[in-house]
Backbone bond lengths (Angstrom), bond angles and torsions (degrees), N, CA, C in turn:
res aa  C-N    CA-C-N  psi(-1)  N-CA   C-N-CA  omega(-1)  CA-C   N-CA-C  phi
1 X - - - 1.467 - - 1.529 109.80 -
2 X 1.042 114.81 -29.83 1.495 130.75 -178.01 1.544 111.96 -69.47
3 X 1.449 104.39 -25.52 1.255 90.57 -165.58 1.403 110.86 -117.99
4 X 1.859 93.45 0.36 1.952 104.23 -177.86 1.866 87.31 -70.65
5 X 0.830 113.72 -49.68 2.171 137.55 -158.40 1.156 100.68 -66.19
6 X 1.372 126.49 -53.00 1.745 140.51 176.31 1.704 89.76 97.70
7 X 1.156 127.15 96.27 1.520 125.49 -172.30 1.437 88.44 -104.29
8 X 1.466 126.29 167.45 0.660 131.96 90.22 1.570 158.94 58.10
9 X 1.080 149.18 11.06 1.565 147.86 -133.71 0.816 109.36 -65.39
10 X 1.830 138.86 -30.93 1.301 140.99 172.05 1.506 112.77 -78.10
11 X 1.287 113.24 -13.59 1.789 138.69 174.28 1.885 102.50 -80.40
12 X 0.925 108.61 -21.71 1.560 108.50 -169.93 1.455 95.39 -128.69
13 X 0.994 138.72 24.51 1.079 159.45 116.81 1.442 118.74 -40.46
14 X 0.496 97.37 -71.00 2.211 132.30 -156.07 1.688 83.71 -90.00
15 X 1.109 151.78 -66.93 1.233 130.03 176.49 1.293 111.86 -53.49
16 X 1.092 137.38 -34.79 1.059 115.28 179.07 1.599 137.73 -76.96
17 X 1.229 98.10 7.35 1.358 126.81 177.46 1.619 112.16 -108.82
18 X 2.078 117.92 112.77 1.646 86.65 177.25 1.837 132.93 -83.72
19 X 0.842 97.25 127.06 1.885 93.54 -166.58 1.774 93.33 -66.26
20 X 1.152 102.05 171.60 1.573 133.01 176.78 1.494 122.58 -132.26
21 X 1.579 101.98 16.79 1.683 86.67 178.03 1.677 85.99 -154.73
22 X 1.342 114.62 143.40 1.552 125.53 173.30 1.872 111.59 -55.28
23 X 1.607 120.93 141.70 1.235 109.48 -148.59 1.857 85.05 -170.78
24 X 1.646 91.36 132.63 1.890 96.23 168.16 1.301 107.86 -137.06
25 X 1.419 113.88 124.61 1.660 113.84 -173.53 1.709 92.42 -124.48
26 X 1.124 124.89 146.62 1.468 146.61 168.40 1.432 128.43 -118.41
27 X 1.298 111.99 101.37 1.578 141.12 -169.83 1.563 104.93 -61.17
28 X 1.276 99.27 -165.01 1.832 100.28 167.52 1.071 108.42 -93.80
29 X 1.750 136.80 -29.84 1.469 141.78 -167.21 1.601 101.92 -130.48
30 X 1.478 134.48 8.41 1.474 115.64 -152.23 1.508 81.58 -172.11
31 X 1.275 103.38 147.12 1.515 131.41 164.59 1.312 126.67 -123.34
32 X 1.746 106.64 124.47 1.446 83.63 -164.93 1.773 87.39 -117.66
33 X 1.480 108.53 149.70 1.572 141.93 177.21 1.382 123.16 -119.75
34 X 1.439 105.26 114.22 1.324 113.31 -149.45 1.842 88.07 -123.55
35 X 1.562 105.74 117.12 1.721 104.44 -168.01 1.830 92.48 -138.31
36 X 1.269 98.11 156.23 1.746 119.85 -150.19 1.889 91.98 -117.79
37 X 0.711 91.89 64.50 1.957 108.38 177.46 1.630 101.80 -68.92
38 X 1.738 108.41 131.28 1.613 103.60 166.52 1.514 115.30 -157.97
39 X 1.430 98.70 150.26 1.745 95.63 -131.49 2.359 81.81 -109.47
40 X 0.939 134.95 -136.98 1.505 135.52 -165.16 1.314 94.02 -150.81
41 X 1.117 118.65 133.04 1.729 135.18 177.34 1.022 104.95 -67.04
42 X 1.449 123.69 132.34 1.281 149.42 146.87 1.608 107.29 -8.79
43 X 1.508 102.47 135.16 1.667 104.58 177.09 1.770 104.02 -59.38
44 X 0.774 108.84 -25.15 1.447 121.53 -163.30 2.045 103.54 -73.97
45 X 1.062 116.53 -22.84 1.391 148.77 -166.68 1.403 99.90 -75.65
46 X 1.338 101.67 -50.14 1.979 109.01 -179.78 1.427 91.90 115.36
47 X 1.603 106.06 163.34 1.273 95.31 173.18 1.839 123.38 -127.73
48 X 1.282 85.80 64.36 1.612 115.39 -173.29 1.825 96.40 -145.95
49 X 1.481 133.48 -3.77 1.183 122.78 154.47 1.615 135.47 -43.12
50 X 1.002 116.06 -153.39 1.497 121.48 -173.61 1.351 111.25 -132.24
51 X 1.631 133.91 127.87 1.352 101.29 160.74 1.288 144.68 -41.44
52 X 1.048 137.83 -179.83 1.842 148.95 170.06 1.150 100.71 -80.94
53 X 1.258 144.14 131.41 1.313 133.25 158.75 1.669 107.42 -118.69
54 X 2.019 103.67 122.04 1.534 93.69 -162.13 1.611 86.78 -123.10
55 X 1.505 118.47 152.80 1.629 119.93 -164.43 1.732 81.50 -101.33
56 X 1.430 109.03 153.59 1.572 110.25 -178.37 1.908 87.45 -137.93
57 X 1.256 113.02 122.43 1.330 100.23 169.30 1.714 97.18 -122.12
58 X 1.980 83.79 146.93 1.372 95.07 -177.72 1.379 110.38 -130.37
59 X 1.268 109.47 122.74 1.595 124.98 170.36 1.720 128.91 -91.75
60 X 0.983 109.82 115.62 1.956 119.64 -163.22 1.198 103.83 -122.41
61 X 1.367 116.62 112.12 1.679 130.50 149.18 1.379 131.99 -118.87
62 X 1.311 137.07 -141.48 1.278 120.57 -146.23 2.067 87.97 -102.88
63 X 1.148 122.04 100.72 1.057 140.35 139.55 1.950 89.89 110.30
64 X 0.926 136.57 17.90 1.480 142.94 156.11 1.441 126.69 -118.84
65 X 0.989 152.39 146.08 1.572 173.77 74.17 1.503 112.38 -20.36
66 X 1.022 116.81 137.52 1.434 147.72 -174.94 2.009 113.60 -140.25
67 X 1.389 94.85 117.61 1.459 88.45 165.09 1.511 102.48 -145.23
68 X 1.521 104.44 148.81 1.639 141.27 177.95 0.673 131.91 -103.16
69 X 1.864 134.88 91.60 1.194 133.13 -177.15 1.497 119.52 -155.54
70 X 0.923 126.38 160.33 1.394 134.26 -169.28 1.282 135.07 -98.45
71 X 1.449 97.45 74.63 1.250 127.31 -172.53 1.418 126.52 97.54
72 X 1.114 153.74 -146.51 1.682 142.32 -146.48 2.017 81.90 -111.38
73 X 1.469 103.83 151.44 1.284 118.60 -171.05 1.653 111.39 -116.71
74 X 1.506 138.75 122.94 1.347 115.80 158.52 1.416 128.10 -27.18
75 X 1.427 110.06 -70.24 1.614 145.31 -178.30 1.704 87.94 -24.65
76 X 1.771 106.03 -71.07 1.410 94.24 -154.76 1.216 118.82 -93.60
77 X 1.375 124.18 4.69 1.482 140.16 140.29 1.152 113.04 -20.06
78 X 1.733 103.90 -82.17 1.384 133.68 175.59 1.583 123.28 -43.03
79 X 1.315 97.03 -23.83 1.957 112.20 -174.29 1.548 88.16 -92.77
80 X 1.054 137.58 -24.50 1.465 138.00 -166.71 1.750 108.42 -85.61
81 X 1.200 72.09 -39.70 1.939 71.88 -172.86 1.624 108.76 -88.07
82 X 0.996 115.85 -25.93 1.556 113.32 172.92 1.473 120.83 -63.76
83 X 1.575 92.35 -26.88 1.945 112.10 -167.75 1.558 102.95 -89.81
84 X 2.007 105.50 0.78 1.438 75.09 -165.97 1.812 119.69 -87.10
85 X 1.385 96.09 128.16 2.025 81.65 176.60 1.197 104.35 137.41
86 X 1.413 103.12 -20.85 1.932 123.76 -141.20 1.953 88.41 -84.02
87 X 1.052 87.57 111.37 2.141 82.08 -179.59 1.279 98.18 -92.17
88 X 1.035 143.35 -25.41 1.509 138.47 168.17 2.030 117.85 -68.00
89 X 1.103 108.03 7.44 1.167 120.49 -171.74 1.692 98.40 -73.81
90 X 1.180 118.23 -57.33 1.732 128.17 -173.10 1.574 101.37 -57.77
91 X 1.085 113.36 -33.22 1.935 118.52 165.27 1.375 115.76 -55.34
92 X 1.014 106.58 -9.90 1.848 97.29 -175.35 1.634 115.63 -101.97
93 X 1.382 111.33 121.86 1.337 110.87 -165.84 2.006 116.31 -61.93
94 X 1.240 99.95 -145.02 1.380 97.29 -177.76 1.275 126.10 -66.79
95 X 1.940 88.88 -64.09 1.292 113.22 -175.05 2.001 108.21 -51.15
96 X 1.134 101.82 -63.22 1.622 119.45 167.87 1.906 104.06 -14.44
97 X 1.588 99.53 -64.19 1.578 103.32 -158.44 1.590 93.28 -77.75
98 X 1.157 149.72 -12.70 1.299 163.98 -133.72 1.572 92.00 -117.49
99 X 1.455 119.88 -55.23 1.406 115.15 177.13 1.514 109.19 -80.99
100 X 1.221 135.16 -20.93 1.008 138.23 -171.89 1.985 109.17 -72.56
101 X 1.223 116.08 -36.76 0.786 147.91 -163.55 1.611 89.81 -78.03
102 X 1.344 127.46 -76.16 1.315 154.39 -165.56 1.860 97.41 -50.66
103 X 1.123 123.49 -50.05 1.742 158.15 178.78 1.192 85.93 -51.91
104 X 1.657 134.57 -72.05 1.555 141.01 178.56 1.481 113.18 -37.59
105 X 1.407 101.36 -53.17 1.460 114.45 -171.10 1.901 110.82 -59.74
106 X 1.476 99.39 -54.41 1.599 109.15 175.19 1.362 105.37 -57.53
107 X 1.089 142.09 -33.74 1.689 149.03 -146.06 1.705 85.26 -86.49
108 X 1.150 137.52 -38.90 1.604 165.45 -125.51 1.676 72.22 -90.41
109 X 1.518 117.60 -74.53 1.030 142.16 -152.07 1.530 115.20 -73.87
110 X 1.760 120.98 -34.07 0.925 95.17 153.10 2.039 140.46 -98.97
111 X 1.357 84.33 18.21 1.768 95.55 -177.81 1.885 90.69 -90.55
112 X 1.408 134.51 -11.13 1.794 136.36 178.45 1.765 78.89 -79.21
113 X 1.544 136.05 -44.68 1.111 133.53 -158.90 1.916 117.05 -52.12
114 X 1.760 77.91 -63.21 1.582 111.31 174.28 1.449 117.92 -38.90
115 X 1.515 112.10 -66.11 1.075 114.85 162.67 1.772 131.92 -62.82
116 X 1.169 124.53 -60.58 1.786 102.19 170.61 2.043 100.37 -60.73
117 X 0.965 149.16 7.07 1.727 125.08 147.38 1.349 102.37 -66.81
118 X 1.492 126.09 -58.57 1.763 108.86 178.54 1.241 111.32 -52.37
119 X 1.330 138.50 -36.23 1.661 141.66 -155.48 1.909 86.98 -79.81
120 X 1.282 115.31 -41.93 1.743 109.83 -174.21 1.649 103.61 -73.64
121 X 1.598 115.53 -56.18 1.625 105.73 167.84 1.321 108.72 -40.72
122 X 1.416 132.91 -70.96 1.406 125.17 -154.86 1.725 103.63 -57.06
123 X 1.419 120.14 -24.36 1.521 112.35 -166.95 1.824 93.13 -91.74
124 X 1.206 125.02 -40.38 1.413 124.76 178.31 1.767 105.66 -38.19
125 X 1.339 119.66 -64.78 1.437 133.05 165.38 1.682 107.33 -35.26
126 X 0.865 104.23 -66.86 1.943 102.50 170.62 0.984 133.13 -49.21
127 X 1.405 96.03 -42.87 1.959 102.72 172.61 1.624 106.88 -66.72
128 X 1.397 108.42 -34.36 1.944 111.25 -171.38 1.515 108.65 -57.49
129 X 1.685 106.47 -30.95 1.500 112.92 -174.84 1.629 116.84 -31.30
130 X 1.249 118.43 135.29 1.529 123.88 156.58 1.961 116.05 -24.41
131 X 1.443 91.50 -61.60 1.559 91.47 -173.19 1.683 98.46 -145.64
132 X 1.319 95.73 85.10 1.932 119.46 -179.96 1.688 99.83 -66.14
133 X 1.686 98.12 145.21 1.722 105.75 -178.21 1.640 83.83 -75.72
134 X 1.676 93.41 164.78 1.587 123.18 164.98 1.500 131.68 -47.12
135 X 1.558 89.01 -0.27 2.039 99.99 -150.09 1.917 103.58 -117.97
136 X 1.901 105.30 10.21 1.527 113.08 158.86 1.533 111.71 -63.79
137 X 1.242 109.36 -43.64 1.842 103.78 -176.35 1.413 108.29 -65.09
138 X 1.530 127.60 -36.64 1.055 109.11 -160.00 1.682 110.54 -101.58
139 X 1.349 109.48 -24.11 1.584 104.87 160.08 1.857 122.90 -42.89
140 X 1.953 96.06 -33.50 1.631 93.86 -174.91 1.719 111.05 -73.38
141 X 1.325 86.48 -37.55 1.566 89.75 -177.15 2.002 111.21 -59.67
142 X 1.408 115.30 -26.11 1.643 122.83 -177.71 1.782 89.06 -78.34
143 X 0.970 129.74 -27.11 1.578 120.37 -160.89 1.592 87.38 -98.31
144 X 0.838 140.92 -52.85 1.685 146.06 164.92 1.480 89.27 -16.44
145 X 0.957 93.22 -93.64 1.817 109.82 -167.67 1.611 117.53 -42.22
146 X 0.826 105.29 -33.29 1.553 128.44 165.76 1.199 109.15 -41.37
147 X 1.546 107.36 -74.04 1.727 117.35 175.42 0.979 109.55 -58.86
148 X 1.211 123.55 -60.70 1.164 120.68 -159.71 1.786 109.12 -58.18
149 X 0.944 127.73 -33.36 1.886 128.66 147.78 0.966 120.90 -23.85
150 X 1.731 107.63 -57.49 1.665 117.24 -147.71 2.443 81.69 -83.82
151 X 1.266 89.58 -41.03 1.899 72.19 -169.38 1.499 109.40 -86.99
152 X 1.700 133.29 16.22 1.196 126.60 178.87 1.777 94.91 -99.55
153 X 1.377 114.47 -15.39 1.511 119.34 -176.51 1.781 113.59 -93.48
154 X 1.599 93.66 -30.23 1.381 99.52 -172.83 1.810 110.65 -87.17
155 X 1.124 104.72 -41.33 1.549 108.52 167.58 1.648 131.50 -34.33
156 X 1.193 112.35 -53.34 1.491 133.50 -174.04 1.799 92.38 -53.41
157 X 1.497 107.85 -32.54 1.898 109.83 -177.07 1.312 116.53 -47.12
158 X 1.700 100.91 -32.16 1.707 96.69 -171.03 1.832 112.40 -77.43
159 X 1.285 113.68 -13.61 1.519 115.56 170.32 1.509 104.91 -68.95
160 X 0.988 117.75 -54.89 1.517 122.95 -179.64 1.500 108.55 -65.84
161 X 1.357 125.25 -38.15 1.559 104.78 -175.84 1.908 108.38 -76.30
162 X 1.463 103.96 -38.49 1.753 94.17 -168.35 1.255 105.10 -69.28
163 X 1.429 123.52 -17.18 1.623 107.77 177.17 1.821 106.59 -55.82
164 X 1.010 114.04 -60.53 1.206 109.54 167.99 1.635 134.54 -18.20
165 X 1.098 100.09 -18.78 1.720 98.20 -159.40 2.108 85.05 -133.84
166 X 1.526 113.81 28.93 1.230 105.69 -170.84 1.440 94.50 -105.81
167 X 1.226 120.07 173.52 1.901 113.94 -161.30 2.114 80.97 -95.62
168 X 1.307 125.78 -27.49 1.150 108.38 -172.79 1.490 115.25 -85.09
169 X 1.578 115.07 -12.33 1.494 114.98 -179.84 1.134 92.13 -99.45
170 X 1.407 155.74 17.83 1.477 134.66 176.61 1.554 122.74 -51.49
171 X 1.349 118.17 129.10 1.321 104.09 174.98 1.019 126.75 -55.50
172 X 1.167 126.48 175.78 1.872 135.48 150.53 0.909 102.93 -39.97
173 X 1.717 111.47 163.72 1.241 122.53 170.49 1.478 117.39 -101.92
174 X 1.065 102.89 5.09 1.578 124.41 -174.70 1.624 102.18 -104.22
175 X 1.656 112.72 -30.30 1.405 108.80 152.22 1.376 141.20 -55.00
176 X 1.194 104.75 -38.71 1.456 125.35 -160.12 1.330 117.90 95.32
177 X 1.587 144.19 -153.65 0.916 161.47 174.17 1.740 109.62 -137.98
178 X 1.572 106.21 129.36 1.573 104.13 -175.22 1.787 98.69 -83.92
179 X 1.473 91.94 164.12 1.170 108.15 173.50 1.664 133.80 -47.15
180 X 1.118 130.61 102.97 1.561 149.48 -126.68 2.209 87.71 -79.25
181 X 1.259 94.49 -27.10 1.950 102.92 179.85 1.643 112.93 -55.82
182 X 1.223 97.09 -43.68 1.394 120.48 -150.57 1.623 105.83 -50.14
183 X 1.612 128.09 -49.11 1.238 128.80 138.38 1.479 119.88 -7.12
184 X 1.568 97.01 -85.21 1.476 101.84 -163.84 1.934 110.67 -58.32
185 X 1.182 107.63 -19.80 1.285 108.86 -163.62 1.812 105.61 -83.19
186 X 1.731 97.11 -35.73 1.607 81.68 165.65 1.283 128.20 -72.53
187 X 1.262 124.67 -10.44 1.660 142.20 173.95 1.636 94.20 -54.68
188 X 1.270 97.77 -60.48 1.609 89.50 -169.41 1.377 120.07 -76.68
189 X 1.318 134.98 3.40 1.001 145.93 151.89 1.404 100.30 -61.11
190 X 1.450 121.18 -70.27 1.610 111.23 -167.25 1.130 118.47 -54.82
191 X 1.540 113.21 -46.34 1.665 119.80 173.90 1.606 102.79 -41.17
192 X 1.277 113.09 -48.29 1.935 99.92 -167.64 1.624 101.68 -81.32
193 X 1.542 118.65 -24.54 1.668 88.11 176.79 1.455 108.10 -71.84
194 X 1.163 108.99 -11.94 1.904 107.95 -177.24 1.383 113.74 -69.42
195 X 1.564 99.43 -18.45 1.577 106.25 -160.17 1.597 100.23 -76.07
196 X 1.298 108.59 -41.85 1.639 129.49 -159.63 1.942 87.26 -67.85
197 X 1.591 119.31 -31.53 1.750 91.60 172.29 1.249 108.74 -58.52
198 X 1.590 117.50 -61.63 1.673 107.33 178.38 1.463 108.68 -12.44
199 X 1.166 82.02 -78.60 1.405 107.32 -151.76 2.093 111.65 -34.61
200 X 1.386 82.50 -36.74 1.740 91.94 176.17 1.177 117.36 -83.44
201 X 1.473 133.09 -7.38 1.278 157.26 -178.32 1.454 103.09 -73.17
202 X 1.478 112.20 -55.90 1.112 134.57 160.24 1.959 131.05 -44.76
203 X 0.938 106.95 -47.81 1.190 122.40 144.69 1.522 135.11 -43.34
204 X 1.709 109.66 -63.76 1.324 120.60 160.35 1.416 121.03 -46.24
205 X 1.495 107.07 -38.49 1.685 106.27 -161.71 1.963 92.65 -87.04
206 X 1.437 116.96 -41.47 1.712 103.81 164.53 1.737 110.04 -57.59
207 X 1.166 145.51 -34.93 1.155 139.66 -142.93 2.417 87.17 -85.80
208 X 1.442 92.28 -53.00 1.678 99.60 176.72 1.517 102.73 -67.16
209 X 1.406 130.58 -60.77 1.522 117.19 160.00 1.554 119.42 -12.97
210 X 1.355 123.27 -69.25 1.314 117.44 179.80 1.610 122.63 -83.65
211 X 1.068 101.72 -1.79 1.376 95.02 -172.02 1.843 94.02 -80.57
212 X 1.450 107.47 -50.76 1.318 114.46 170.66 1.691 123.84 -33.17
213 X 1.253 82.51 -61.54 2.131 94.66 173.39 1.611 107.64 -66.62
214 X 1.374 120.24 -15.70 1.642 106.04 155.60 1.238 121.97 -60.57
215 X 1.703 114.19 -64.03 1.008 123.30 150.84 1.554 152.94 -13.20
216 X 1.525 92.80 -44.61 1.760 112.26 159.96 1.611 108.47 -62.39
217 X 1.524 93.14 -54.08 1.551 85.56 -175.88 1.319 131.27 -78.84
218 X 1.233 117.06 -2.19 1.606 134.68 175.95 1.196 90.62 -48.23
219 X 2.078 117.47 -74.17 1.003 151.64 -131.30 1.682 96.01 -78.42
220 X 1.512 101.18 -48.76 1.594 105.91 176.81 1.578 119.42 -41.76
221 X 1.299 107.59 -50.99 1.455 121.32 -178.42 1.607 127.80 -78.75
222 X 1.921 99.61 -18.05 1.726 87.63 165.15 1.581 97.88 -94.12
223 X 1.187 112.35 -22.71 1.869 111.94 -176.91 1.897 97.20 -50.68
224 X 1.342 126.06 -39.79 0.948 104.07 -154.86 1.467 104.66 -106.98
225 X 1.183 128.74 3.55 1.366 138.36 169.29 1.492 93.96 -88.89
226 X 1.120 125.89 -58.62 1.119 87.88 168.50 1.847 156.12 -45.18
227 X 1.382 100.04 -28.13 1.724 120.09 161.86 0.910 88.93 -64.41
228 X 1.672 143.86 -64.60 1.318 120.48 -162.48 1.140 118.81 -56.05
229 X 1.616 140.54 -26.61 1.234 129.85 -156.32 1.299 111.47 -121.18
230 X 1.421 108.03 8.06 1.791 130.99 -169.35 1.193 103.95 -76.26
231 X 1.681 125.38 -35.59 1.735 136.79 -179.89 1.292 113.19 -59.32
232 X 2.136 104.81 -55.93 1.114 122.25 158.68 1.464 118.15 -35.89
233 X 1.401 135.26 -99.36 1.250 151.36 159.72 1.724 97.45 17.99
234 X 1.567 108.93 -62.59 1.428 124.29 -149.33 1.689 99.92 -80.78
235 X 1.304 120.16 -56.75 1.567 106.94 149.55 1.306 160.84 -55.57
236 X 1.334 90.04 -25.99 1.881 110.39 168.06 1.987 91.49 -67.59
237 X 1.581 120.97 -52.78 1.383 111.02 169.16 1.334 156.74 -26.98
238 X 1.843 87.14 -37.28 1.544 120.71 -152.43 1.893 90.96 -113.39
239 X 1.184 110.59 -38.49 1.769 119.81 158.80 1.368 123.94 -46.54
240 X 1.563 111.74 -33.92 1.467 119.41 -148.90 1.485 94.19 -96.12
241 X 1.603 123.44 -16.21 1.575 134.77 -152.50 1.510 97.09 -45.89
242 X 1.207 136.82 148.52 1.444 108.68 142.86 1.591 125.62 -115.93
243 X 1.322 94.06 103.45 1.497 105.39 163.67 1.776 98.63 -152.28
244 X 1.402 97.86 173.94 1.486 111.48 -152.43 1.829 94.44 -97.40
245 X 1.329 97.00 140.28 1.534 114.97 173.91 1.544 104.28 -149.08
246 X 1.553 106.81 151.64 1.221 114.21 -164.84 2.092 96.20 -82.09
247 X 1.559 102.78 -3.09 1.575 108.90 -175.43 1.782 91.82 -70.68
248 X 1.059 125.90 -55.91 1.837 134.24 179.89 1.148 84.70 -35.05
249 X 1.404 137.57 -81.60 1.293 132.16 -145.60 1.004 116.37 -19.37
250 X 1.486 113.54 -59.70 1.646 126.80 -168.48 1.259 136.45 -78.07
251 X 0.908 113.91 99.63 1.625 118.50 -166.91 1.944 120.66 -42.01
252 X 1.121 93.91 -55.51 1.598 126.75 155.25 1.687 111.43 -22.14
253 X 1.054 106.88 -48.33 1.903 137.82 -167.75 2.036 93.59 -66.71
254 X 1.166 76.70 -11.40 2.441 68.50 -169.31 1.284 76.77 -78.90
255 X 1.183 130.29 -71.05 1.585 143.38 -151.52 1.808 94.57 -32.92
256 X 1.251 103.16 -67.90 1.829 113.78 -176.80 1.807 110.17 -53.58
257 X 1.077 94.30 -24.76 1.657 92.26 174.22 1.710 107.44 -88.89
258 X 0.976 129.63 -46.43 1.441 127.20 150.05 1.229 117.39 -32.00
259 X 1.226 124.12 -56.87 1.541 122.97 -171.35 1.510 111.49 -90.06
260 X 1.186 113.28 36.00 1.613 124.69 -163.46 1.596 94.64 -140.97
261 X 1.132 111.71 -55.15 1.616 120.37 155.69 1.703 125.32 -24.95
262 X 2.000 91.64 -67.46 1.257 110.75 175.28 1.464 116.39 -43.51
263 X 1.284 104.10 -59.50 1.577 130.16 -177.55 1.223 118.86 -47.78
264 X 0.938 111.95 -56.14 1.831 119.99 163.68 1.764 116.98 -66.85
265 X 1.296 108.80 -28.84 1.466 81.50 166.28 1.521 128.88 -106.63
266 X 1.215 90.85 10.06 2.267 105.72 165.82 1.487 89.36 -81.20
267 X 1.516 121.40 -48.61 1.363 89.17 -175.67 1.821 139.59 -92.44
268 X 1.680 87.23 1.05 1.390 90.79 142.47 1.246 143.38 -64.38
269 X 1.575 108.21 -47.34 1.417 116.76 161.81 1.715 116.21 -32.77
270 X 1.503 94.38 -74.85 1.799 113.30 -167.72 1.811 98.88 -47.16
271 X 1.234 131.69 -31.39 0.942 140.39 -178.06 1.759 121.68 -39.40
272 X 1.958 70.92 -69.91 1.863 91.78 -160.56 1.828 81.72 -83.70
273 X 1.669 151.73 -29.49 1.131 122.16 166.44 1.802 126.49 -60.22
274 X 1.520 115.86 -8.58 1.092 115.71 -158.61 1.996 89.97 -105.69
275 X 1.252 114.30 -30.54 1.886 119.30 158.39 2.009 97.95 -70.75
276 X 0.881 129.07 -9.73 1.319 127.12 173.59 1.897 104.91 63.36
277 X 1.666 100.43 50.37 1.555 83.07 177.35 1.411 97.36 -110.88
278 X 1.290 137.22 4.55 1.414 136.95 146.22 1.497 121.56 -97.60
């Protein structure tokens, strides 16, 4: 292939090596575009995994495209099936199919988006629960890390896209010129993985929200057993005295101290339901 195209040797080089960071170098006849595509783990993966992150390099000269990658791609799946039918497709010059291509790759990025916002709704709902499992903190912390992937991979794009649009990287004219969007469109990609911290921020602060209002009510319910049993406490005390009263005498007399007990804590109860703190 290298040698149908006329590459390069320091270009076929560099493919043969897989890079890890987004990258645009410009030849004498060929440009090569080096983009950090990542697709969502297999159900089978769990769904607290990591994306895939697969490097796709693409090489564009005067009426060919070349791309390098390791093994079958979402991105160009997705560019395949949209294109299929499309008879105006063979009309589109280099640069054109080069951004088009690049467009697939970002699109990649915001369908990883789409999905962890349902994964944060569905956990927002969990955290609201009455009595939420133990495993809200640590799902946020797996979705943390998550993002923070998808925008340490996606970031490096904006070095590689503005070269493009720089008066010293201009393509050929035999290239064409890529699509002038393509910039702005990875912007908005970053803006929404940025969005999804909010967004988990958001989450965290309901997940401590309720944990707190458990807490209230823990506190509510020994606070108020305790009033209930504070009357108690204070007579079983005042019973135990020892000195002599003609009230001891009577055997009969426990019963009235029992039912004095009782009495005080119905009307503790009726109390704190009638202040509405139960």
């Amino acid at each position: 292939m290298a040698a149908a195209v006329g590459l390069d040797r320091r270009l076929v080089a560099r493919l043969a090596d897989e890079t890890t960071r987004a990258d645009l170098t410009q030849y004498a006849d060929h440009v090569h575009l080096v983009l950090q595509a990542m697709e969502a783990p297999a159900e089978s993966d769990g769904g607290d995994a990591n994306p895939t992150r697969r490097a796709l390099d693409i090489v564009a000269g005067h009426g060919w495209v070349v791309t390098v990658h390791d093994g079958p791609l979402e991105a160009l799946d997705r560019l395949d099936a949209t294109t299929e039918g499309e008879t105006r497709f063979g009309a589109m010059n280099a640069a054109g199919l080069m951004a088009a291509i690049a467009d697939e790759v970002i699109a990649g990025y915001f369908s990883l988006v789409e999905g962890i916002e349902r994964e944060i709704d569905a956990l927002d709902e969990h955290a609201l629960r009455r009595r939420p499992r133990n495993d809200v903190l640590a799902r946020i912390v797996a979705l943390r890390r998550r993002i923070g992937l998808i925008r340490r991979t996606l970031a490096p794009h904006r070095v590689a896209f503005a070269a493009l649009s720089r008066p010293e990287m201009e393509l050929h004219e035999e290239l064409g010129r890529p699509w002038p969007g393509l910039t702005e469109r990875l912007e908005r990609a970053v803006e929404a993985v940025e969005n999804l911290r909010d967004l988990l921020l958001g989450t965290f602060d309901i997940h401590m929200g309720r944990a707190a209002q458990d807490a209230n009510d823990v506190m509510k319910v020994l606070t108020l057993l305790s009033a209930v049993l504070l009357p108690s406490v204070v007579l079983a005390g005042i019973m135990g005295m020892n000195f002599k009263l003609p009230f001891f005498d009577e055997a009969n007399n426990f019963w009235l101290v029992v039912a004095a007990m009782i009495t005080f804590g119905l009307a503790m109860v009726l109390a704190a339901r009638w202040r509405r703190w139960i």
